[in-house]
Biopython code that builds the backbone (N, CA, C, O; Angstrom):
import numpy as np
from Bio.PDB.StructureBuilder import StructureBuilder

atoms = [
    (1, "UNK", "N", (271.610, 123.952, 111.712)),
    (1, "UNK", "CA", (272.210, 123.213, 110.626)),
    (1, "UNK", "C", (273.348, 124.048, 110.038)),
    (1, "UNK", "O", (273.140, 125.164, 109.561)),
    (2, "UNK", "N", (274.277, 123.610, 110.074)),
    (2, "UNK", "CA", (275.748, 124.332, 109.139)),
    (2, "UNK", "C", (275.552, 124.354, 107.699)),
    (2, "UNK", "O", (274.963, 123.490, 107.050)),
    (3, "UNK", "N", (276.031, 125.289, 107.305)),
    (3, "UNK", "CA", (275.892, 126.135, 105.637)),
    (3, "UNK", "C", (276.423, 124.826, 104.807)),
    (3, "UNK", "O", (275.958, 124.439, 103.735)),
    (4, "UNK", "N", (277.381, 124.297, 105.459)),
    (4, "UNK", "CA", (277.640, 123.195, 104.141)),
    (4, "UNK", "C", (276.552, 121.907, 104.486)),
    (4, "UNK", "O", (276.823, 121.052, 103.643)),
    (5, "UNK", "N", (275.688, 121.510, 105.164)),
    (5, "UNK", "CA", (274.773, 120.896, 105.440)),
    (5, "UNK", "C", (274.039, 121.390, 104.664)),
    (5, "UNK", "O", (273.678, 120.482, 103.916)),
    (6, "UNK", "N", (273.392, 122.698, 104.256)),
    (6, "UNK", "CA", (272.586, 123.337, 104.165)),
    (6, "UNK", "C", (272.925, 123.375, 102.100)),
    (6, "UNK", "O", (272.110, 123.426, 101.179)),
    (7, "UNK", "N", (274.146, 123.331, 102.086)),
    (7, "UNK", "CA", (274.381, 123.872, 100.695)),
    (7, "UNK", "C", (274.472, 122.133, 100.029)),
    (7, "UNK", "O", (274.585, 122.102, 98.804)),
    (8, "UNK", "N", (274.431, 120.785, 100.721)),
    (8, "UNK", "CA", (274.462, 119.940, 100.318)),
    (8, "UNK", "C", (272.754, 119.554, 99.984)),
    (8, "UNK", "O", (272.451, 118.813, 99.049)),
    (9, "UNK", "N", (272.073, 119.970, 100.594)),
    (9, "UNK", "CA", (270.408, 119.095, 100.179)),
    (9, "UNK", "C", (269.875, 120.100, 99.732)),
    (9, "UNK", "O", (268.648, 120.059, 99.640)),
    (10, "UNK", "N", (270.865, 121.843, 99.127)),
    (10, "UNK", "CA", (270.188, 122.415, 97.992)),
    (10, "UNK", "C", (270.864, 121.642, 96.872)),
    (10, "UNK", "O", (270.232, 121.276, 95.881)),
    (11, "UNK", "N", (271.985, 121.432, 97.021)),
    (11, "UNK", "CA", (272.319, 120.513, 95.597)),
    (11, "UNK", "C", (271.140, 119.472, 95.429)),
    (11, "UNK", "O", (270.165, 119.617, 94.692)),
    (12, "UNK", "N", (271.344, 118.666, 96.043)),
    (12, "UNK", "CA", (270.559, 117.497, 96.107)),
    (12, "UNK", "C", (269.184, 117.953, 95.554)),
    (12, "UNK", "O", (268.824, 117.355, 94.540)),
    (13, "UNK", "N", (268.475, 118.764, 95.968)),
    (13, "UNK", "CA", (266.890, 119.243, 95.770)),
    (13, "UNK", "C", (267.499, 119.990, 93.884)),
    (13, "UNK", "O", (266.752, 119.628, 92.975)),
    (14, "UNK", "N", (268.305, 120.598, 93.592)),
    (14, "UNK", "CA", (268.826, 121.329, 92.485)),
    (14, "UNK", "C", (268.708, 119.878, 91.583)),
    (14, "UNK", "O", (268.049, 119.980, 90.548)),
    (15, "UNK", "N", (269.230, 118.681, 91.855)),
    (15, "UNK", "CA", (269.513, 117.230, 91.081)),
    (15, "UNK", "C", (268.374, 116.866, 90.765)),
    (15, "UNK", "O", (268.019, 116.716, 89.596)),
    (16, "UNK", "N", (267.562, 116.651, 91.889)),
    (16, "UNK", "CA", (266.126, 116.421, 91.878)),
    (16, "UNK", "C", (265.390, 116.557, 90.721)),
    (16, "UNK", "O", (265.055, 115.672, 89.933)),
    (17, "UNK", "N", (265.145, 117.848, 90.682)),
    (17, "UNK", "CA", (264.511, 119.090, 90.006)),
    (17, "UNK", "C", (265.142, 118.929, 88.435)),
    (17, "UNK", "O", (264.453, 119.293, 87.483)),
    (18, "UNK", "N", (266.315, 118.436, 88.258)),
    (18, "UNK", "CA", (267.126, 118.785, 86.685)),
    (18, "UNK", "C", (266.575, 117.170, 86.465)),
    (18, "UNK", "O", (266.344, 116.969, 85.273)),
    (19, "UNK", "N", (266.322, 116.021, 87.299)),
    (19, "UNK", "CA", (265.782, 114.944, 86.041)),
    (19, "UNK", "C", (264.823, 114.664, 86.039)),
    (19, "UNK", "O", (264.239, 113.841, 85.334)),
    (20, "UNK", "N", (264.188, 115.831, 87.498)),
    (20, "UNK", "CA", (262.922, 115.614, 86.747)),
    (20, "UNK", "C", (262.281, 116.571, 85.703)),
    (20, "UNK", "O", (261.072, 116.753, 85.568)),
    (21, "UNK", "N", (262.843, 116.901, 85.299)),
    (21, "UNK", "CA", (262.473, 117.930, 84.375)),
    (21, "UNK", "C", (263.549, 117.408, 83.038)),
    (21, "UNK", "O", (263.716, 118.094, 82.029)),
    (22, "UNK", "N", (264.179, 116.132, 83.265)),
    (22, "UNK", "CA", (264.610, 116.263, 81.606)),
    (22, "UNK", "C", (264.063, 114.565, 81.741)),
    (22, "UNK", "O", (264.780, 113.570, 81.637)),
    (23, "UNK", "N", (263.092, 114.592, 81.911)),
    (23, "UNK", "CA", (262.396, 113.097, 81.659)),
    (23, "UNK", "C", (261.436, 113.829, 79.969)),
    (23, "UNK", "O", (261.125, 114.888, 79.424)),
    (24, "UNK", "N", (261.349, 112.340, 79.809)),
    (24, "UNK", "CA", (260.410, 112.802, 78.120)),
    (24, "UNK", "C", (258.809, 112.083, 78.359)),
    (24, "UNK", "O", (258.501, 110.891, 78.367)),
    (25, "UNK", "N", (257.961, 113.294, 78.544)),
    (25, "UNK", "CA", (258.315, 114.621, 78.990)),
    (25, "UNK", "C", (258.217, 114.989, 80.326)),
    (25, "UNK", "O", (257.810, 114.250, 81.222)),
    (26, "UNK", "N", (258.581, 116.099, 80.450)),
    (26, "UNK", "CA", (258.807, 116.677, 81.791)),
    (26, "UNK", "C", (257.913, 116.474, 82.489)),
    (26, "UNK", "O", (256.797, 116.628, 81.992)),
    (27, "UNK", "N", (258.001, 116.072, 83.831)),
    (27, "UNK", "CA", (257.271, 115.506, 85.021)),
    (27, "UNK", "C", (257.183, 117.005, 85.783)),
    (27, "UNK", "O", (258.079, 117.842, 85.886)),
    (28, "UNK", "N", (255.728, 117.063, 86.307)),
    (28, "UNK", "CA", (255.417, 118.349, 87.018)),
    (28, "UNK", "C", (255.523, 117.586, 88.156)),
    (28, "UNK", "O", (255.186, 116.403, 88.190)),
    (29, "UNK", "N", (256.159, 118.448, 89.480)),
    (29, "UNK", "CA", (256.211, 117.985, 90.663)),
    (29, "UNK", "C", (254.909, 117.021, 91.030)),
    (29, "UNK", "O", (255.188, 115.910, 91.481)),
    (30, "UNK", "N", (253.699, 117.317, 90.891)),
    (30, "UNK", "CA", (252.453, 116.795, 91.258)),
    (30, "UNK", "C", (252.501, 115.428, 90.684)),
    (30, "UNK", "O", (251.861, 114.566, 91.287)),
    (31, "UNK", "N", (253.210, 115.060, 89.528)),
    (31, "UNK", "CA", (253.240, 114.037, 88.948)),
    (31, "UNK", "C", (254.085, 113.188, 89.221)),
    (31, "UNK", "O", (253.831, 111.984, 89.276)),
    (32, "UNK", "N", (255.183, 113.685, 89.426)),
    (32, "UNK", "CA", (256.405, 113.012, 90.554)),
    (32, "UNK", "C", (256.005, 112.794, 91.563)),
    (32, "UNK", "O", (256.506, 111.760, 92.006)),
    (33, "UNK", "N", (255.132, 113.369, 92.393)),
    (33, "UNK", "CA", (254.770, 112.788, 93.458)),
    (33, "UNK", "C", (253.836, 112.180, 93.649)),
    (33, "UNK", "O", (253.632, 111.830, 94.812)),
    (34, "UNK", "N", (252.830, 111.776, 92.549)),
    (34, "UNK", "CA", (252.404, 111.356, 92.266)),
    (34, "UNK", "C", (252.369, 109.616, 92.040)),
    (34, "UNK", "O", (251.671, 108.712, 92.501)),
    (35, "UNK", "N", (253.955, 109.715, 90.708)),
    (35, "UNK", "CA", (254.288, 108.270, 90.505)),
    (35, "UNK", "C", (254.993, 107.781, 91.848)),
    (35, "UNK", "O", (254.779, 106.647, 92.275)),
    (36, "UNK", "N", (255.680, 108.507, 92.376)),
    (36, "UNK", "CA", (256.517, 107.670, 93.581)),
    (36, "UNK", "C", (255.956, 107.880, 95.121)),
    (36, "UNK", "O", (256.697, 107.873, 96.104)),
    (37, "UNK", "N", (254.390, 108.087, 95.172)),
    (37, "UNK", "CA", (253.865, 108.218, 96.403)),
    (37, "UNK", "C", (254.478, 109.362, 97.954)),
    (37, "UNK", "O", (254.400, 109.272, 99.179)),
    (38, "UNK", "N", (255.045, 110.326, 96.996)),
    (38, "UNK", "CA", (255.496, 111.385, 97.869)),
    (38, "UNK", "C", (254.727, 112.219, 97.970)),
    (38, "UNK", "O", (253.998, 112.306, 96.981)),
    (39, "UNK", "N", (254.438, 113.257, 99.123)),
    (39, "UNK", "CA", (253.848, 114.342, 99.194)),
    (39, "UNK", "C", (253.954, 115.420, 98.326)),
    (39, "UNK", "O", (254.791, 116.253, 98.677)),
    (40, "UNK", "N", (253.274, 115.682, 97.160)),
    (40, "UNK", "CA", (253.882, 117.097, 96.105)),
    (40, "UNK", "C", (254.693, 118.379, 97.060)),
    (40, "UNK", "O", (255.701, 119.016, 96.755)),
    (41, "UNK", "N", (253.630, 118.496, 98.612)),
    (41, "UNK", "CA", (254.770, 119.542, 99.422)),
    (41, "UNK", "C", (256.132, 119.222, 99.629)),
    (41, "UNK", "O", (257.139, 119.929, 99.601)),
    (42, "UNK", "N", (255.927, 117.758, 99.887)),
    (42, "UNK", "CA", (257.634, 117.590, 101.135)),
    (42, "UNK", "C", (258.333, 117.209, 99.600)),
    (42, "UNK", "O", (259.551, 117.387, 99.645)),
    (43, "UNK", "N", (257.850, 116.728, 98.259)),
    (43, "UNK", "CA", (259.039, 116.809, 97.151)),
    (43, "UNK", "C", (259.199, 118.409, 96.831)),
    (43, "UNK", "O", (260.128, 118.722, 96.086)),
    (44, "UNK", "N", (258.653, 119.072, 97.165)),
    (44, "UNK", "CA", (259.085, 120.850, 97.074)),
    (44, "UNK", "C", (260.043, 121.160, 97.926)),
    (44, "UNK", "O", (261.061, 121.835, 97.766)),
    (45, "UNK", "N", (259.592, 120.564, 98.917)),
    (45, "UNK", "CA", (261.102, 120.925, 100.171)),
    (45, "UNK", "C", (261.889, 120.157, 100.002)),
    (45, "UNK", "O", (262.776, 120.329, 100.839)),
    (46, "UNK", "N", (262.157, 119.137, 99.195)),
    (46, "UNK", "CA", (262.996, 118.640, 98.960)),
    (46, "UNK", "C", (263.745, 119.310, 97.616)),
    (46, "UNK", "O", (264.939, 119.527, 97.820)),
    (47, "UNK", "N", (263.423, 119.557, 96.718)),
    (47, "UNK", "CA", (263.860, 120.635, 95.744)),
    (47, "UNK", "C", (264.309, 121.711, 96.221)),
    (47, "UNK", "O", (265.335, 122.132, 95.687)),
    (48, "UNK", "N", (263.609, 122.662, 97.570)),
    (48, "UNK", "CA", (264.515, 123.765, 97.585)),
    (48, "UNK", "C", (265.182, 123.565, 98.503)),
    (48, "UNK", "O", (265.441, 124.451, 99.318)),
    (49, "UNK", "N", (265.569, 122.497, 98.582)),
    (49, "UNK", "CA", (266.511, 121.969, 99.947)),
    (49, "UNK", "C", (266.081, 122.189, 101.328)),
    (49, "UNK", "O", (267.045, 122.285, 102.088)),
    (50, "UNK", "N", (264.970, 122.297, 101.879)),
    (50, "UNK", "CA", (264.219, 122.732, 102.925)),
    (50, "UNK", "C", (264.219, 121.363, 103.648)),
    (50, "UNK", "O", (264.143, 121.585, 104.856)),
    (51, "UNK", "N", (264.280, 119.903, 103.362)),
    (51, "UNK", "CA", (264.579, 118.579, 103.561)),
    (51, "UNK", "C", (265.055, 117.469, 103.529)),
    (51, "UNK", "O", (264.928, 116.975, 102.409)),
    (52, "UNK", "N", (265.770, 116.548, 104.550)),
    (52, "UNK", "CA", (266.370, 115.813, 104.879)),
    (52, "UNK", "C", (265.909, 114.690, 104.695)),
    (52, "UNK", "O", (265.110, 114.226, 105.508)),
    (53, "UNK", "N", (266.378, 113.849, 103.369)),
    (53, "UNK", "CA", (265.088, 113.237, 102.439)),
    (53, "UNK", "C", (265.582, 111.427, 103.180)),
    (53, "UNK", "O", (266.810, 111.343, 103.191)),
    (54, "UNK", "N", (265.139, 110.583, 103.540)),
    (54, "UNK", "CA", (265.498, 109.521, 104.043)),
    (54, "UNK", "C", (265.868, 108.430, 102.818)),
    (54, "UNK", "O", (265.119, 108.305, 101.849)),
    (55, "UNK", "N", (266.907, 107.780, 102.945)),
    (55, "UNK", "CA", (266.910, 106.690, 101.763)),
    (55, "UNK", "C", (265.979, 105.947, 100.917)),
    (55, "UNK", "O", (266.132, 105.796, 99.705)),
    (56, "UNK", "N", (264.617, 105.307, 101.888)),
    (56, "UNK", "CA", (263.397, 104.762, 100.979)),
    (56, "UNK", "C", (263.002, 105.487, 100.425)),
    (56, "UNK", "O", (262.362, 105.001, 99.492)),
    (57, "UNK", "N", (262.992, 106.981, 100.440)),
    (57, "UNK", "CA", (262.734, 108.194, 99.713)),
    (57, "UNK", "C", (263.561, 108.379, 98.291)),
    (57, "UNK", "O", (263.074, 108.419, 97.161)),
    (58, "UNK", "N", (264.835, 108.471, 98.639)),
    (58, "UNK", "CA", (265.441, 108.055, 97.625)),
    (58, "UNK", "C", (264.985, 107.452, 96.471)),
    (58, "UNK", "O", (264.540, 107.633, 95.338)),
    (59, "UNK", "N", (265.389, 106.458, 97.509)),
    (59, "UNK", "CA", (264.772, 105.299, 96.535)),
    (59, "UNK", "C", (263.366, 105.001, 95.381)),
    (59, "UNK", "O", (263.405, 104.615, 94.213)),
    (60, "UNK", "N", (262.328, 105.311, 96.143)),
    (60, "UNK", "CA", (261.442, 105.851, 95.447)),
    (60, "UNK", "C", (261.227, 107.090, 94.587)),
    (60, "UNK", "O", (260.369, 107.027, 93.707)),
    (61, "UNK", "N", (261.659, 107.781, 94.693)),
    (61, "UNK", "CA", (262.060, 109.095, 93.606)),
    (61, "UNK", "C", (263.149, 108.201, 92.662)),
    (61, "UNK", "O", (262.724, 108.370, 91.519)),
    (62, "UNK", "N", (264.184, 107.451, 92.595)),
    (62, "UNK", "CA", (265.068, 107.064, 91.498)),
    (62, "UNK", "C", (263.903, 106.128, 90.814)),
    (62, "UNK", "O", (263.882, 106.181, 89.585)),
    (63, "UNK", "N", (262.897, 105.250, 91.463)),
    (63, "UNK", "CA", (262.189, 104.229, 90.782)),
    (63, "UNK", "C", (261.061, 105.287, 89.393)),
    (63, "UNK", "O", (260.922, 105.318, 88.170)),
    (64, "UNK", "N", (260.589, 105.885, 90.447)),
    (64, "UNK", "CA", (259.799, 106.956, 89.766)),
    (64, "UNK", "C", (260.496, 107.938, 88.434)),
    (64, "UNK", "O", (259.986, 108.447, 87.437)),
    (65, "UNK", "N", (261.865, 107.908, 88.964)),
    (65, "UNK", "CA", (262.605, 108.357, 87.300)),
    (65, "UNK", "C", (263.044, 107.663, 86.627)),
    (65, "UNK", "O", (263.623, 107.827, 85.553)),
    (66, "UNK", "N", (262.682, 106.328, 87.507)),
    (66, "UNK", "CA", (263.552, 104.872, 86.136)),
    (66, "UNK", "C", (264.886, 105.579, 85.815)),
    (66, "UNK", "O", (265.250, 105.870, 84.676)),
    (67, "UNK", "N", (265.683, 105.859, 87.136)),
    (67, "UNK", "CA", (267.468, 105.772, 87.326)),
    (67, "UNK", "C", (267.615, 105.016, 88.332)),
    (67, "UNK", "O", (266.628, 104.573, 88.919)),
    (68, "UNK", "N", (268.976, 104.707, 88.748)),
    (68, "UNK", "CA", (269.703, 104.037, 89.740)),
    (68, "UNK", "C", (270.216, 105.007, 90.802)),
    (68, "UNK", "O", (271.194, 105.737, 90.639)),
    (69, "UNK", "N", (269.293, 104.935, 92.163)),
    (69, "UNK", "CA", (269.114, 105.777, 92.828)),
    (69, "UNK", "C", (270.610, 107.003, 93.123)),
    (69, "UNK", "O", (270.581, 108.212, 93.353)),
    (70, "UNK", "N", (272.032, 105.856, 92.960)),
    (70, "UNK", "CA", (273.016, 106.928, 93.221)),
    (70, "UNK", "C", (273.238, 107.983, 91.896)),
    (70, "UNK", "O", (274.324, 108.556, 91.805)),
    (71, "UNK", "N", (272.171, 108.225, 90.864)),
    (71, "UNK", "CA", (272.014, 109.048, 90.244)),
    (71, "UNK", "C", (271.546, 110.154, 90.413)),
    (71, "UNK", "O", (271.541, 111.091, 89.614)),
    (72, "UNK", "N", (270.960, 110.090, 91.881)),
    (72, "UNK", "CA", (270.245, 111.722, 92.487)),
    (72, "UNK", "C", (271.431, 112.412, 93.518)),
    (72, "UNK", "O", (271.527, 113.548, 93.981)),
    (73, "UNK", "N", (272.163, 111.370, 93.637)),
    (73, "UNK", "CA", (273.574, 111.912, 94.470)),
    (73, "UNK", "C", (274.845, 112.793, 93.876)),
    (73, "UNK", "O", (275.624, 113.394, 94.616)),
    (74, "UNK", "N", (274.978, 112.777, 91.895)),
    (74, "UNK", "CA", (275.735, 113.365, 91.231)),
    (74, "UNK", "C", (275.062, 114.639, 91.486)),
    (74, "UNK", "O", (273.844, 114.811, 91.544)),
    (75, "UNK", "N", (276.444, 115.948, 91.704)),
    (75, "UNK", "CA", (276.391, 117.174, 91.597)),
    (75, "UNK", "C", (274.983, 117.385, 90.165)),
    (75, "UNK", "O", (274.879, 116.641, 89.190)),
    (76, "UNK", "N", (274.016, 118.683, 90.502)),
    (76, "UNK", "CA", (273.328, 118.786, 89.428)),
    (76, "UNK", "C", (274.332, 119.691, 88.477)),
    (76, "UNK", "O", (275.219, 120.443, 88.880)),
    (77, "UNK", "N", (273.984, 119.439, 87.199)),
    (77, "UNK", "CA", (274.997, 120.057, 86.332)),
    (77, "UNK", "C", (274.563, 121.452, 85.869)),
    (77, "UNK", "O", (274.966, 121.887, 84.791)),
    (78, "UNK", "N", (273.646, 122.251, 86.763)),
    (78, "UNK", "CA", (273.702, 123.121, 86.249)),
    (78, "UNK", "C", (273.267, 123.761, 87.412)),
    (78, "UNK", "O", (272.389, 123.140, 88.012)),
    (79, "UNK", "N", (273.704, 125.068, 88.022)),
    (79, "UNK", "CA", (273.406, 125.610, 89.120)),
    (79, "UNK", "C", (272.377, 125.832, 89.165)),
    (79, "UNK", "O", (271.727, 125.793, 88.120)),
    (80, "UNK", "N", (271.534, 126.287, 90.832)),
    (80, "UNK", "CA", (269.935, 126.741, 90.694)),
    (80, "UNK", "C", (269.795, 128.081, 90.221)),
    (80, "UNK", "O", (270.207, 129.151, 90.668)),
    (81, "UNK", "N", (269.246, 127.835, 89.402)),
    (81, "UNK", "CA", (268.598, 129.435, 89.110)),
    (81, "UNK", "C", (268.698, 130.140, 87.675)),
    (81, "UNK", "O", (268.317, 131.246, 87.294)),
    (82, "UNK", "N", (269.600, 128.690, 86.773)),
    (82, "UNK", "CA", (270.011, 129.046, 85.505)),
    (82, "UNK", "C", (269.239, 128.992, 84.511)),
    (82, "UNK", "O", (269.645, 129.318, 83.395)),
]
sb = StructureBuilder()
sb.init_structure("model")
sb.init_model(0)
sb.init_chain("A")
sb.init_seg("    ")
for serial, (resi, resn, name, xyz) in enumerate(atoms, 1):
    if name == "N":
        sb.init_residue(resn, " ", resi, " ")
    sb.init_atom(name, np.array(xyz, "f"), 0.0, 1.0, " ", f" {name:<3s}", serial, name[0])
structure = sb.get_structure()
């Protein structure tokens, strides 16, 4: 996989991670995967960008944050690790 492949689904997993954590209140991964029937592992690899998340996936993670799924596609606004 090429670095900008690689540096695009850490953003993506970085986006993830920032709404789910500014929901009121904050959703623990287990609970996110929980509401949207994902694996708590493969939404971890999807946070540290370790996965190549398929659209119904998407999709279900935006339902589960009550956004409009091309809301997990905006740059996260704050780098990882801040």
């Amino acid at each position: 996989m090429e670095d900008s492949d690689k540096a695009k689904l850490k953003a993506f997993g970085d986006r993830v991670r920032e709404l789910r954590l500014q929901m009121t209140p904050p959703l623990s991964q287990e609970k996110l995967a929980l509401v949207s029937g994902l694996a708590r592992s493969y939404l971890g690899d999807i946070e540290r960008g370790n996965r190549n998340i398929a659209i119904l996936n998407i999709h279900r993670l935006a339902e589960a944050l009550k956004i409009e799924p091309a809301r997990l596609l905006e740059p996260p606004t704050q780098k990882s690790g801040e």
